[in-house]
C-alpha positions as CSV (number, residue, x, y, z in Angstrom):
1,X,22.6,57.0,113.7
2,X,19.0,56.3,113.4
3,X,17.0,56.6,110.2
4,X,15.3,59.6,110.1
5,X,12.7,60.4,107.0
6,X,12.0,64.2,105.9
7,X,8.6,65.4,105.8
8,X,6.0,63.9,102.7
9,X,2.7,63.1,102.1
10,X,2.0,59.2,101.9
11,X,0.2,58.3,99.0
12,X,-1.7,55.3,101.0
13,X,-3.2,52.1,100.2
14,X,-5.8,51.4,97.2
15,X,-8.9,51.7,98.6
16,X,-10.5,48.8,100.2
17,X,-14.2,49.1,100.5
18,X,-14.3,47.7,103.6
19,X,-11.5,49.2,105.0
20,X,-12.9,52.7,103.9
21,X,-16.0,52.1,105.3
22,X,-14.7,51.1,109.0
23,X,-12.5,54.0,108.6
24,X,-15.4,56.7,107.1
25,X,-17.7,54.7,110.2
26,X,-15.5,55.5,113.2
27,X,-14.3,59.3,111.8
28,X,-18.1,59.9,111.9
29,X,-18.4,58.3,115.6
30,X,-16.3,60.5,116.8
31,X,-17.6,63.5,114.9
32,X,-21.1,63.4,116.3
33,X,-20.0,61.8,119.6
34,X,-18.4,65.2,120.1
35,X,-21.2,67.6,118.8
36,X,-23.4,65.8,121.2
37,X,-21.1,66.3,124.3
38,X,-21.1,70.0,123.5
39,X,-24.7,70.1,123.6
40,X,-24.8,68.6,127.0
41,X,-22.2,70.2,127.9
42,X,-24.4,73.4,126.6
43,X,-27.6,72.4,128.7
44,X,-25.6,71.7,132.2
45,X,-25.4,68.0,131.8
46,X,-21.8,67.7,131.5
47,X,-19.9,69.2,134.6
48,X,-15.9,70.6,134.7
49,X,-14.0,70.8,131.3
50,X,-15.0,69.9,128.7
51,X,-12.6,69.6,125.0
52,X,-13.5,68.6,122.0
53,X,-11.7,66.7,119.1
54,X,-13.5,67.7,116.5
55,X,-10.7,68.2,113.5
56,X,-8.7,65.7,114.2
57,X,-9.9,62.7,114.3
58,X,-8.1,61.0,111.1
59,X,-5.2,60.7,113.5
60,X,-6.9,58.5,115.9
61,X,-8.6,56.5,113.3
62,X,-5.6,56.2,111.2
63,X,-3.6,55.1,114.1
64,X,-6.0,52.6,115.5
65,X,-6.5,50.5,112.5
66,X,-2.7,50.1,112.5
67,X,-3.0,48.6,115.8
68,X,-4.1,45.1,117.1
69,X,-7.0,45.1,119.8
70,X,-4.2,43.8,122.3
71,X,-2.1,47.1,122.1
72,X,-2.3,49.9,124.1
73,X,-3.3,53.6,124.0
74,X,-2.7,56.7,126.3
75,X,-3.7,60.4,125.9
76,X,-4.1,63.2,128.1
77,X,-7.5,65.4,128.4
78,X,-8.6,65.8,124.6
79,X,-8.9,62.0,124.6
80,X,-12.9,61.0,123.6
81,X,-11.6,60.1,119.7
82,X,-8.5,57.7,121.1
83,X,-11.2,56.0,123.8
84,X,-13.9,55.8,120.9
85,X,-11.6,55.0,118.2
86,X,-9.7,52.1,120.6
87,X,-13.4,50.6,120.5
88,X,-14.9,51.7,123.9
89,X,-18.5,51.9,124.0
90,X,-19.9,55.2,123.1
91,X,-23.1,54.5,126.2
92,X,-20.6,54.1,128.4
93,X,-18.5,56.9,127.2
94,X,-21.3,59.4,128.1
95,X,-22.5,58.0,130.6
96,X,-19.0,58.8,132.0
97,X,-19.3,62.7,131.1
98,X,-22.7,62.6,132.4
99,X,-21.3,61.7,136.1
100,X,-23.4,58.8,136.4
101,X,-23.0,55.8,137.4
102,X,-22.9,53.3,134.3
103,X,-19.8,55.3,133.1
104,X,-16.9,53.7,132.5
105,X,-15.6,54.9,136.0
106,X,-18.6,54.3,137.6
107,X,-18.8,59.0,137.1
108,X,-15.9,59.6,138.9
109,X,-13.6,60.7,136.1
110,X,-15.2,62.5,133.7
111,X,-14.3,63.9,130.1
112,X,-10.9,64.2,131.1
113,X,-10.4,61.1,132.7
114,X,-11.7,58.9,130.3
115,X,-10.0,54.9,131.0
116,X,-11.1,51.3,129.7
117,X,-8.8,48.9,130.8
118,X,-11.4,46.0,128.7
119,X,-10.1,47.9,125.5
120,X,-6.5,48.7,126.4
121,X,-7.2,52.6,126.9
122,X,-5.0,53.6,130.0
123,X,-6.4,57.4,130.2
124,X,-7.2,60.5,129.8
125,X,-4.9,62.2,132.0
126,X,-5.2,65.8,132.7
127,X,-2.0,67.2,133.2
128,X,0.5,67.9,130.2
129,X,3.0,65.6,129.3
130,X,2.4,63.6,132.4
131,X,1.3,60.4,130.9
132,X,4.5,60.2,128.9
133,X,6.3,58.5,131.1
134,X,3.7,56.3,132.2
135,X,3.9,55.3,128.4
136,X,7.1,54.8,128.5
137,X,6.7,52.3,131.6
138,X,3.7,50.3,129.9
139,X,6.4,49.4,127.1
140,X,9.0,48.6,129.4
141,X,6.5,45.9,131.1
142,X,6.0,45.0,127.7
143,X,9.6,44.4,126.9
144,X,10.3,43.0,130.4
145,X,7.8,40.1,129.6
146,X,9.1,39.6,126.4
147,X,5.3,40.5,124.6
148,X,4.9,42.0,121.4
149,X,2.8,44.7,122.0
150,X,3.1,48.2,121.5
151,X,2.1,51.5,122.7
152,X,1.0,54.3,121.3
153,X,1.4,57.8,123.1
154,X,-0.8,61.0,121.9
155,X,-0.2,64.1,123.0
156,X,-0.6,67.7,122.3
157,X,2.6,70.2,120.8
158,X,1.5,72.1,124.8
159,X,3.6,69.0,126.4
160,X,6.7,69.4,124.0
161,X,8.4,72.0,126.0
162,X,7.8,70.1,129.8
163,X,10.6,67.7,130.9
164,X,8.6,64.6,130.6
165,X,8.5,64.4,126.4
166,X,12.8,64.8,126.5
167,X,13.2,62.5,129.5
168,X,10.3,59.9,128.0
169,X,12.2,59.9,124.8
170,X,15.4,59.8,126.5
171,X,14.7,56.6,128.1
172,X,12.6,55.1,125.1
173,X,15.2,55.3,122.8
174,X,18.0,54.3,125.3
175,X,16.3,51.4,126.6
176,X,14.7,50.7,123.2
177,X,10.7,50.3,124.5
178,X,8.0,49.4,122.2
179,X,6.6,52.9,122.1
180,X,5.1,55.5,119.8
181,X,4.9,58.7,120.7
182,X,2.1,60.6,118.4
183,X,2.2,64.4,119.0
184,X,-1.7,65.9,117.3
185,X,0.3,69.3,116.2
186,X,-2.4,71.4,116.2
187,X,-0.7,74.8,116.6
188,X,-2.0,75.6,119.6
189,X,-1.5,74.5,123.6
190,X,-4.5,76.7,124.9
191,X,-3.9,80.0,123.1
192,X,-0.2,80.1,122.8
193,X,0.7,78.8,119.0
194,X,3.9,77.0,118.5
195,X,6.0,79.6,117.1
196,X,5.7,81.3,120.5
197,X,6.6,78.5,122.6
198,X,9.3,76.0,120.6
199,X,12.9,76.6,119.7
200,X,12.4,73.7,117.6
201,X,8.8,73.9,115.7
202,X,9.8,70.6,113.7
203,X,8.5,68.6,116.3
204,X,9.6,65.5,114.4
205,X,13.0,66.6,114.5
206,X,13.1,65.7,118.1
207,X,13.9,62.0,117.3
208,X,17.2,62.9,115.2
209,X,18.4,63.9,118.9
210,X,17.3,60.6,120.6
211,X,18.3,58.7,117.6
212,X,15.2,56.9,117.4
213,X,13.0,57.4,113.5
214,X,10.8,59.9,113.3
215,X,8.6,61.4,111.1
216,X,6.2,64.0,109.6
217,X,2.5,62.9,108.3
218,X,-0.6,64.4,107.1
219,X,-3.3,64.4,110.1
220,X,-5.9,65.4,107.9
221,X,-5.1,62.2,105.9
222,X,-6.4,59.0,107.4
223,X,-4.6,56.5,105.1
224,X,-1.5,58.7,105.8
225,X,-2.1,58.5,109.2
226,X,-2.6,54.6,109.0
227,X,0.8,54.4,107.1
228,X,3.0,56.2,109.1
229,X,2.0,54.5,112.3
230,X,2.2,51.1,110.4
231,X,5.9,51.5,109.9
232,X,5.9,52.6,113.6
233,X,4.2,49.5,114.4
234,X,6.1,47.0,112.6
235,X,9.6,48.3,114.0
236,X,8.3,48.4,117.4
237,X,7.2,44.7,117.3
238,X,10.0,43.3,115.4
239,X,12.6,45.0,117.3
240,X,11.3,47.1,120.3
241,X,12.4,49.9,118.7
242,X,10.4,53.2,119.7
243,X,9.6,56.4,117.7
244,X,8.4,59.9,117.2
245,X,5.9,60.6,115.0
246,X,4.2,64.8,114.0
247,X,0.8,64.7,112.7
248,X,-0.3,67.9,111.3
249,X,-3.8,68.6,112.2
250,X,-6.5,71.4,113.8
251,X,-8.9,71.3,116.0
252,X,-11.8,73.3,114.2
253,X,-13.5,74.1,118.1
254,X,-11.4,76.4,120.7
255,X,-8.9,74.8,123.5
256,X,-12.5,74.0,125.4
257,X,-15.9,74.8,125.6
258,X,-15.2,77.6,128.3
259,X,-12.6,79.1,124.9
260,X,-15.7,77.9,122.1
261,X,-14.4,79.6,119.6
262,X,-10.6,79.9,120.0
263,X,-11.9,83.7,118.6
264,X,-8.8,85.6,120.6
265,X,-5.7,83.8,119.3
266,X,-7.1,82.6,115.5
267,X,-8.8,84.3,113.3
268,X,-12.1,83.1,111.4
269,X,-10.5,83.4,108.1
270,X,-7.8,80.8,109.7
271,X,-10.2,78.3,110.8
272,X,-12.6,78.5,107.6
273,X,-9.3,77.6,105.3
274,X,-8.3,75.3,107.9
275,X,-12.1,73.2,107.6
276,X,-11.1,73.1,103.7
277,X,-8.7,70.1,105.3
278,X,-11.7,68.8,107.0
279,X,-10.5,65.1,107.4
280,X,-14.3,63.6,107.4
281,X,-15.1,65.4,104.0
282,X,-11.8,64.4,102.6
283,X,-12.1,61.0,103.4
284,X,-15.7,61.2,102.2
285,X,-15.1,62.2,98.9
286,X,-12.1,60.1,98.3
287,X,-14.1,56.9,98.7
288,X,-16.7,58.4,96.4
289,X,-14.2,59.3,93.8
290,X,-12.7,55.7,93.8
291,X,-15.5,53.6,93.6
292,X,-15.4,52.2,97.4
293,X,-18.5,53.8,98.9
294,X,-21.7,55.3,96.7
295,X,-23.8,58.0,98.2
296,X,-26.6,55.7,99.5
297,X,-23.6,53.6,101.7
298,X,-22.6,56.8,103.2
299,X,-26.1,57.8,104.0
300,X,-26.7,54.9,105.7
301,X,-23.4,55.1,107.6
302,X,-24.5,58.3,108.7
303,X,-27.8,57.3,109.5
304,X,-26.6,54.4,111.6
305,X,-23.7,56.6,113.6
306,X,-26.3,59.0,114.1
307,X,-28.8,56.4,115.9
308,X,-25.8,55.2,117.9
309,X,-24.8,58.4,119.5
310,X,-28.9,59.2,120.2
311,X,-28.5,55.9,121.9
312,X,-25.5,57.3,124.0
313,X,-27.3,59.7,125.0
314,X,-30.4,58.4,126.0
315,X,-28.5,55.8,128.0
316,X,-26.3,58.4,129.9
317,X,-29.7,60.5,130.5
318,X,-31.3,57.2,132.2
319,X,-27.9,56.0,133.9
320,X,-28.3,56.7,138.1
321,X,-26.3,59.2,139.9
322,X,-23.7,57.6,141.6
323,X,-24.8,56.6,145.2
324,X,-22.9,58.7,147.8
325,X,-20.9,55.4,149.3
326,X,-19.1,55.6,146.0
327,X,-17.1,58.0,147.7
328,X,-15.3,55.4,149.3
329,X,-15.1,52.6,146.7
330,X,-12.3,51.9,144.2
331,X,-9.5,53.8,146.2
332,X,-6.9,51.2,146.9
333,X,-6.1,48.8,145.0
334,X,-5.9,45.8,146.8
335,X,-3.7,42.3,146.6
């Protein structure tokens, strides 16, 4: 039977100033990356759907800097903190939700269809639970060519119930694929809270029945987040070994910017207490507490974030539209 660990709070690492500064740096990105999109998204220059990560984005982080730039990540449609945090460039990035054509798809996917194959970011993938298996066929390649890199799958608690998380599982753990799936557990798929759609609301508990290790973390908690996905990391390389990981988080913004609010299934009281958690100001004060960061470092790690998302922005305003013969380009695949 597979080791399997009961919920707890990981204590972390001593603070590294550098560390907490690439960390405090890319939680930031992502932050204001996001607050930007919604004004675009606010002023008609970002078409289609549009959802935002703001809340979450110590599990991205955290997972990322457990990672080597060679490994992989996939998400589905809430995926701008993986693609940011995986190191894509934040121009391009917008440029992408912009439509136009210096975007990383040239303005053919979109927010939801985010995809940098220079950074190891297979998708954005808009329909729940569907890139599960797809994860689970990266680390198959992976084993097949006897690599030691890993995978790591995020997705929401919404693709739990669908066939693809049991069947994805099913095969990881039998065929024993350098994968890790990362479920962002943040209550809610759309408006429909977890109590109201899973048996099972211990999401983590979902490995016991693959025998494969799983475990409960923290979102909120970047070092936690770091930790967990370490261990995930280090079994995965050593032995191909795959798991299931539950991080605990909330997205402070609705399902999407057509739901802004998330007003009709949460209350305001929830999402005020919730903000208390806020994973930025956590991390934030931590560093200030122990010595890593003084106010003037995070001022000017604020300042500097700032500049680089004005820059995104400026850049996706000047990018082209796409010429209409891009209709027809980057179809097939060829050779």
């Amino acid at each position: 039977m597979a080791k399997t660990m009961a919920p707890q709070k990981a204590t972390g690492p001593a603070l590294d100033p550098g560390l907490v500064r690439k960390l405090l740096t890319d939680m930031l990105l992502i932050r204001r990356f996001e607050e930007k999109a919604a004004e675009a998204y606010a002023l008609g220059k970002i078409g289609g759907f549009l959802h935002l990560y703001i809340g979450q984005e110590a599990v991205a982080v955290g997972a990322t800097s457990a990672l080597r730039p060679d490994d992989y990540v996939i998400s589905a449609y809430r995926e701008h903190g993986h693609c940011l945090a995986k190191g894509s460039d934040p121009k391009r990035m917008m440029a992408e939700l912009f439509g136009r054509r210096d975007g990383l798809s040239h303005g053919k996917g979109g927010s939801m269809h985010l995809f940098d194959k220079s950074v190891n970011f297979l998708g954005g993938h808009a329909i729940v639970g569907a890139h599960l298996p797809v994860a689970a066929g990266v680390a198959f390649a992976i084993k097949y060519e006897a690599r030691d890199q890993v995978i790591v799958c995020y997705f929401g608690d919404g693709a739990v119930p669908q066939g693809e998380f049991h069947e994805s599982l099913n095969l990881a753990a039998l065929w024993k694929l350098p994968v890790i799936y990362l479920c962002e557990n943040n209550r809610y798929a759309m408006g429909t809270s977890t109590d109201r759609a899973l048996a099972q609301t211990q999401i983590w508990k979902f490995g016991q029945t693959y025998g494969i290790p799983s475990e409960k973390v923290d979102g909120m908690d970047v070092f936690a987040v770091r930790d967990v996905v370490g261990r995930a990391v280090e079994r995965a390389r050593r032995d191909t070994t795959p798991s299931l990981i539950e991080a605990d988080t909330y997205r402070f913004r609705g399902h999407s910017m057509r739901d802004p609010a998330g007003a009709v299934y949460r209350t305001k009281e929830e999402v005020e207490h919730e903000k208390e958690r806020d994973p930025i100001a956590l991390l934030r004060q931590r560093a200030l507490a122990g010595g890593a960061l003084t106010e003037a470092d995070v001022r000017a790690i604020e300042k500097d974030v700032s500049d680089r998302i004005d820059e995104a922005v400026a850049f996706a305003d000047a990018s082209p539209e796409p010429p209409a013969e891009g209709l027809f380009t980057d179809i097939y695949k060829e050779g």
